[in-house]
C-alpha positions as CSV (number, residue, x, y, z in Angstrom):
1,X,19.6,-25.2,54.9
2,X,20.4,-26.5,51.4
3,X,23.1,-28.1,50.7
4,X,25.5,-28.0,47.5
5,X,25.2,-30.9,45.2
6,X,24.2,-32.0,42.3
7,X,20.6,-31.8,42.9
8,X,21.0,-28.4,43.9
9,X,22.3,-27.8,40.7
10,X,19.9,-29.8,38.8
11,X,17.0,-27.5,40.0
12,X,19.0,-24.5,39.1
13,X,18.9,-25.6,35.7
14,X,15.2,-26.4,36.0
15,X,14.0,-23.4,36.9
16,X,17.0,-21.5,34.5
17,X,15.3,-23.9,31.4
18,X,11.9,-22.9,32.5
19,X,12.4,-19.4,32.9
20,X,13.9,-19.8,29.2
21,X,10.8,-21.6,27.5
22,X,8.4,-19.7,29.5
23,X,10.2,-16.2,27.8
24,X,10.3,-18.1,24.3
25,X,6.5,-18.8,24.8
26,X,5.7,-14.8,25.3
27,X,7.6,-13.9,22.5
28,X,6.1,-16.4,20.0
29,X,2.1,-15.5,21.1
30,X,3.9,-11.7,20.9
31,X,4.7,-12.8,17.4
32,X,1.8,-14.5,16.4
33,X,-0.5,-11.8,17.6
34,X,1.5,-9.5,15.3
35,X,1.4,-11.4,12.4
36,X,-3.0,-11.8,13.1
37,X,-3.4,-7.7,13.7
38,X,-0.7,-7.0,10.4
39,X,-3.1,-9.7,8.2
40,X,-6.8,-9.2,10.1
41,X,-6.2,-5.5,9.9
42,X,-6.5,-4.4,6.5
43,X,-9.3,-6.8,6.1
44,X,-11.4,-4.9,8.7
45,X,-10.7,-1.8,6.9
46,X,-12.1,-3.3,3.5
47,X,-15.1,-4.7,4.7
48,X,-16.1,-1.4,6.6
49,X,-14.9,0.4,3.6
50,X,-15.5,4.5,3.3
51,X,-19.5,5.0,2.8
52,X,-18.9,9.1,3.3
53,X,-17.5,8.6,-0.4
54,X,-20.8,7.8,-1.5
55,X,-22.8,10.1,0.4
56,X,-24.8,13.1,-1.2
57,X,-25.6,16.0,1.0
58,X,-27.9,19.1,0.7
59,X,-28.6,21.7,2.6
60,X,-31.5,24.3,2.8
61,X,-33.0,27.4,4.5
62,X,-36.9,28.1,3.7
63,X,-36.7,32.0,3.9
64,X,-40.4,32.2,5.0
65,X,-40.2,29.6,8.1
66,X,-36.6,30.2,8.7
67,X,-36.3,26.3,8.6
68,X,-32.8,24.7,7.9
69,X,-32.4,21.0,7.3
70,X,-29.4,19.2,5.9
71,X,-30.6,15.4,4.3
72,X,-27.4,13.1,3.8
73,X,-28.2,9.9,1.2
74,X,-26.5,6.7,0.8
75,X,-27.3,4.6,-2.0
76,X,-27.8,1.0,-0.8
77,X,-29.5,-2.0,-2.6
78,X,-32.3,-1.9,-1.0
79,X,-33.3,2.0,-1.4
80,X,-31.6,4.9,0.4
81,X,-29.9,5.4,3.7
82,X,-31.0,8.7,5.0
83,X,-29.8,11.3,7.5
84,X,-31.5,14.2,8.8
85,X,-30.5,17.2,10.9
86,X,-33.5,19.9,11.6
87,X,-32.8,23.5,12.9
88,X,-35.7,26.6,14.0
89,X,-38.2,23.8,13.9
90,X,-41.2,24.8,16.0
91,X,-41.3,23.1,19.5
92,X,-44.0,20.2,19.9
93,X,-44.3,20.3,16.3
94,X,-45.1,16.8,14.5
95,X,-42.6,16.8,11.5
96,X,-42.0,14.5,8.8
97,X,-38.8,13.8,6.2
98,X,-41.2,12.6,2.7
99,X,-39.1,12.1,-0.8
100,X,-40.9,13.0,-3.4
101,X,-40.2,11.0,-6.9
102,X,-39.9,12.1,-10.7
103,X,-43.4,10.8,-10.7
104,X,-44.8,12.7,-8.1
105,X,-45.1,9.7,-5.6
106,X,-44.0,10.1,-1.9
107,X,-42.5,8.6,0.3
108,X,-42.3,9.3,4.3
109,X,-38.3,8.8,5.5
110,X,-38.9,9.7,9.2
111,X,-41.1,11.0,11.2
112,X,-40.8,13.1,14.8
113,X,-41.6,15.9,17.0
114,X,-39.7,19.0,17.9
115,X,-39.3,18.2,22.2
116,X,-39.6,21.1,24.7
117,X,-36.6,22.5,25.6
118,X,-34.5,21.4,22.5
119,X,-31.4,23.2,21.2
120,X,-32.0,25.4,18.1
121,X,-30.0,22.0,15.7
122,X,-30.9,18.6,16.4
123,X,-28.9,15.9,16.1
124,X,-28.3,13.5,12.9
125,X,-32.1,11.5,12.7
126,X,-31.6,8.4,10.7
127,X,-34.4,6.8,8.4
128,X,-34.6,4.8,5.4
129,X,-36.6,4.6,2.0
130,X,-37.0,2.1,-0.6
131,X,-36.4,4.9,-3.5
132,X,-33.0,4.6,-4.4
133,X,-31.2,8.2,-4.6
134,X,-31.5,8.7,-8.1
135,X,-35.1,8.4,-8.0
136,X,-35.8,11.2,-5.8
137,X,-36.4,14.9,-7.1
138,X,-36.6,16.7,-3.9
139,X,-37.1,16.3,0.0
140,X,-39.7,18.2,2.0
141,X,-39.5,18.9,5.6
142,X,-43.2,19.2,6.4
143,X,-45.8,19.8,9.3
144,X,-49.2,18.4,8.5
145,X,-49.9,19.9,5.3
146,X,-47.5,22.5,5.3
147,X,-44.2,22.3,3.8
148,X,-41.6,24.0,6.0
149,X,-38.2,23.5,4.0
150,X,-37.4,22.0,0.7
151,X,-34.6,20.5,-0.8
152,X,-33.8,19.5,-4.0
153,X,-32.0,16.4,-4.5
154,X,-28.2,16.4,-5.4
């Protein structure tokens, strides 16, 4: 058994002071993580920045195919950022996304075929094009030669 003394109560102390500085340490890491989300934060938020702002969308419905497609664009430096979603396409049907310019040149944005068993709207189909938004006239949603929606661009 231990006795009472003044080593008894030295260890007291010990662990009393350690128990202290050990609480002190949690609370300044508590602090300085704080202080790294509250700064780091907003820093995050403006180099992700808001790209739906720049986005164009259109939408379209060929009455003669019943084909829908929506194309999304985002102007980058490098060309256009492009997304695609596809309804009442025609299963195992090779389709591609082509931009057509004010000149008249083309350009395929994506490429793909309708799988068996897929629901009537496909997902978002990303792609990418070195004309620049601005420089397109209108999208076409095509099958071989045959054009199954077009959009013009917004």
């Amino acid at each position: 058994m231990t006795q009472a003394g003044p080593a008894l109560l030295d260890r007291l102390l010990d662990d009393v002071v350690s128990a202290r500085r050990g609480g002190r340490r949690r609370w300044l890491f508590a602090v300085a993580a704080a202080v790294v989300f509250a700064v780091g934060g907003p820093a995050v938020a403006v180099f992700t920045g808001d790209e739906d702002a720049n986005s164009r969308t259109v939408a379209a419905t060929d009455p003669e195919s019943g084909v829908w497609a929506e194309v999304t664009t985002l102007d980058r430096a490098w060309g256009s950022e492009v997304d695609l979603r596809v309804k009442n396409a025609s299963v195992s049907q090779a389709c591609e996304l082509v931009a057509v310019g004010h000149d008249g040149s083309e350009q395929v944005i994506l490429s793909w075929t309708v799988p068996k068993n897929a629901p009537p709207a496909s997902e978002a189909m990303p792609g990418a094009a070195a004309m620049h938004p601005g420089d397109v006239v209108r999208y076409e949603v095509r099958t071989g030669k045959k054009v199954l929606v077009t959009l013009k661009a917004p």
